[in-house]
N, C-alpha and C positions, 0 to 999 in steps of 0.2 A: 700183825706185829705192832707192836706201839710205838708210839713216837719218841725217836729220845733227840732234844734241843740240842744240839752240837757247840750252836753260837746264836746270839740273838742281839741286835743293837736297835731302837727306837727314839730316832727324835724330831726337832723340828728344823728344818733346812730351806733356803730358800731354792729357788727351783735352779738357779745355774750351779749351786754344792750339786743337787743330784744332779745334774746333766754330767758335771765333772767326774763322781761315783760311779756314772753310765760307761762316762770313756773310758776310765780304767780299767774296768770288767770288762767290755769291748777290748779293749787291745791287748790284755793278756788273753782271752780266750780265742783271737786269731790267731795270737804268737803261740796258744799250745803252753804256755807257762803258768804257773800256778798260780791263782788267786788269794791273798794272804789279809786276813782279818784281823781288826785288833781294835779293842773298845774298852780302855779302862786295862784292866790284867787280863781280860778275856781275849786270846789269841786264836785264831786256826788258817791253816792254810788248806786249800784245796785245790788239786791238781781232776778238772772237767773235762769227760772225756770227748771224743771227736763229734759221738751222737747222742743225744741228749731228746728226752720230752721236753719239749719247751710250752708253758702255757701261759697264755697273757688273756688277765682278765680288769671289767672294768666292773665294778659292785655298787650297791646301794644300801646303808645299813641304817636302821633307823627306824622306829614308827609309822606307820603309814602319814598320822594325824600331827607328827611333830618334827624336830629338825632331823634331818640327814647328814650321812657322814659319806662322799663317794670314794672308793678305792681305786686304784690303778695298780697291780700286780703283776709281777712278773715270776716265772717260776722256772728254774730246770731243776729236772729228776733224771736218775738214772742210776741201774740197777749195778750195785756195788761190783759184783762177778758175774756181770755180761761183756760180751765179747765185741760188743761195738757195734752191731750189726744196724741197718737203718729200718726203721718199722715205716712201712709206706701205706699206713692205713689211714692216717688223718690227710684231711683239703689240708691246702694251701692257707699263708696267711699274708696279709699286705699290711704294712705298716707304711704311713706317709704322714 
């Protein structure tokens, strides 16, 4: 299935903006309430359900021979008409 962009925002922030952007999305997705976007005219909200794919990655992009760019990503997925259920196939992960 192909990708289709829902919402998309990119800029440049210093690092306590995104700790802030962290805690928002943290504290509605304990509270179970919706997550709500808005960048310019481009809105959406999103109601994340209990269980989620979560993937967190750390990248390197760039030339071998020239400058690098490192990433920090985080990701959740999950399947529009699934039913919640917890998939207990992947380890553990430790964040500190």
């Amino acid at each position: 299935m192909p990708e289709e962009i829902l919402f998309e925002s990119e800029q440049q922030l210093d690092r306590d903006a995104v700790a802030s952007y962290l805690r928002t999305i943290a504290d509605r997705l304990e509270g179970g309430d919706p997550v709500s976007l808005e960048s310019g005219a481009d809105s959406l909200s999103v109601t994340v359900p209990p269980t989620v794919e979560f993937e967190v990655k750390v990248e390197r992009e760039g030339p071998a021979d020239g400058p690098t760019d490192l990433g920090f990503e985080l990701e959740m997925e999950w399947d529009e008409n699934a039913s919640g259920e917890r998939d207990e196939r992947s380890g553990g992960l430790s964040i500190e």
